[in-house]
C-alpha positions as CSV (number, residue, x, y, z in Angstrom):
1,X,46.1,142.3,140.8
2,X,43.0,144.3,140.6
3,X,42.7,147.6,140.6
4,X,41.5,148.6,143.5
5,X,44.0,146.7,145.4
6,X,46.9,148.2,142.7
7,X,45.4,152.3,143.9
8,X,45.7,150.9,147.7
9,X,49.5,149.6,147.1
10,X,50.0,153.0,145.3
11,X,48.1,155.2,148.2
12,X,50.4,152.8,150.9
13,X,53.4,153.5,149.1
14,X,53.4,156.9,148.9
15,X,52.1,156.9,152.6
16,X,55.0,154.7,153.9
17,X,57.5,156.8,151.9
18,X,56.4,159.7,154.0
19,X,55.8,158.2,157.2
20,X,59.7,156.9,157.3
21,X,61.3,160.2,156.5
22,X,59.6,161.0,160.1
23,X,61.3,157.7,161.9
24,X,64.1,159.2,164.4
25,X,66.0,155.9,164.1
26,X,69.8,156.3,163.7
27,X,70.4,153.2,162.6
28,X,68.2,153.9,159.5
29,X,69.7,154.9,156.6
30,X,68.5,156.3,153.1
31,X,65.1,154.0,152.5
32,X,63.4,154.2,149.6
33,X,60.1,152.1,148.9
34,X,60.3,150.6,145.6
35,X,57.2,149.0,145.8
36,X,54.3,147.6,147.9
37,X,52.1,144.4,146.9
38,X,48.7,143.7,148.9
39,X,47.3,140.3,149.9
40,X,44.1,139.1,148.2
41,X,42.5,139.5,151.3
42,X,44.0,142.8,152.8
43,X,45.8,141.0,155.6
44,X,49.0,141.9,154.5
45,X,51.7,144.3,152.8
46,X,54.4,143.3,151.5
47,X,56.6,146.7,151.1
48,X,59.8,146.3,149.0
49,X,62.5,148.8,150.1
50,X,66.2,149.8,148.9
51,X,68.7,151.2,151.1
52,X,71.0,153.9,149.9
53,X,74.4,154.6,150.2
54,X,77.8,155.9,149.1
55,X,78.8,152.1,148.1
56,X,77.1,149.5,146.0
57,X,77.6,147.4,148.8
58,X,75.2,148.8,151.4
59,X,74.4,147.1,154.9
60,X,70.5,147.0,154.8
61,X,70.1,144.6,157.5
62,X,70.3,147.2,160.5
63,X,67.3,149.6,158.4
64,X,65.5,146.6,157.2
65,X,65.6,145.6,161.6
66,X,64.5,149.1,162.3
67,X,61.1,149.0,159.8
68,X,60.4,145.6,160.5
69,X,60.3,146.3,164.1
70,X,58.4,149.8,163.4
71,X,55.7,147.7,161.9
72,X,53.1,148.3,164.3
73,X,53.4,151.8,164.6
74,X,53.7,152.5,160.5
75,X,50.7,150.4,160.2
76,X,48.7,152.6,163.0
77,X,49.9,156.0,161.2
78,X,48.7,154.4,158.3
79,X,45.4,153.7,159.6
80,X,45.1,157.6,160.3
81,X,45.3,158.6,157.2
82,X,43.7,156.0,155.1
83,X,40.3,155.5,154.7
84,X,39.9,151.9,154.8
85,X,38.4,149.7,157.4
86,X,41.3,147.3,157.5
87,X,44.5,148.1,157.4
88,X,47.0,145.3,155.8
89,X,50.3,144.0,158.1
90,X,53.5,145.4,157.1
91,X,56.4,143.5,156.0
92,X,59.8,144.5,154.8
93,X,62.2,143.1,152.2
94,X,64.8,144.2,150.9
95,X,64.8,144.8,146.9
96,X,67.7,143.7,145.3
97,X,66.6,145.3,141.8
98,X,69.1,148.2,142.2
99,X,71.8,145.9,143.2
100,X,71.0,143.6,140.4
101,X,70.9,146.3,137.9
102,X,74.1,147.8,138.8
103,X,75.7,144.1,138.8
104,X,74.2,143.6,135.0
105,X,75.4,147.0,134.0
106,X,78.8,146.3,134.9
107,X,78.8,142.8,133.2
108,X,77.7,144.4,130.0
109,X,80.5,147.3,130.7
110,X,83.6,144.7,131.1
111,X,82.2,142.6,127.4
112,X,82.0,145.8,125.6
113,X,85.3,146.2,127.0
114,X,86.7,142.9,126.6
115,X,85.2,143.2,122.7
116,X,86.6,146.3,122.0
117,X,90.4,145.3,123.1
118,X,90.1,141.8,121.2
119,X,88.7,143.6,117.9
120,X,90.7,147.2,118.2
121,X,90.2,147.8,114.5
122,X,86.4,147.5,114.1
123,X,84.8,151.1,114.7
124,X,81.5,151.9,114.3
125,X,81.0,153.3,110.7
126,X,78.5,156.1,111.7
């Protein structure tokens, strides 16, 4: 990506991040944007969000509904405040990189585990 189109996903992302805070949607919950990527040719967005929640296991269907269907009017706010002629379409995914992490965390958590009750005698000779 070049990067001019790498400071326009930046200046979208930190626009978008901002302009969902203001969305008076109940069925939205905490959204972060994780990250936006831009067409070649400016047509479209593609903006990366996570959901947040108490649980690992968060419903982001029902926020990822409410942005995709706010589209149109995120991309018109948008289009007030940046200064580009053509303003790319948005579209939401959901970004399963927390999930993931958390998933590969506690993988690595239960063999350190499982190691340490298989080999109770080895500790570390710091």
């Amino acid at each position: 990506m070049s990067q001019r189109m790498q400071r326009l996903a930046d200046q979208i992302q930190r626009e978008l991040a901002v302009l969902i805070r203001e969305l008076k949607d109940p069925r939205l919950g905490m959204v972060t944007v994780s990250a936006v990527k831009v067409s070649k040719d400016m047509g479209y967005a593609e903006v990366y969000v996570t959901v947040l929640g108490k649980d690992l296991e968060v419903d982001y269907a029902p926020s990822l509904a409410v942005l995709n269907n706010a589209a149109g009017f995120l991309r018109g706010a948008l289009g007030k405040s940046l200064q580009i002629r053509m303003i790319p379409r948005l579209r939401f995914h959901y970004d399963e990189v927390v999930i993931r992490g958390n998933h590969m965390a506690a993988l690595i958590h239960q063999a350190v585990s499982a190691d340490e009750a298989n080999h109770p005698n080895n500790e570390s000779s710091e």
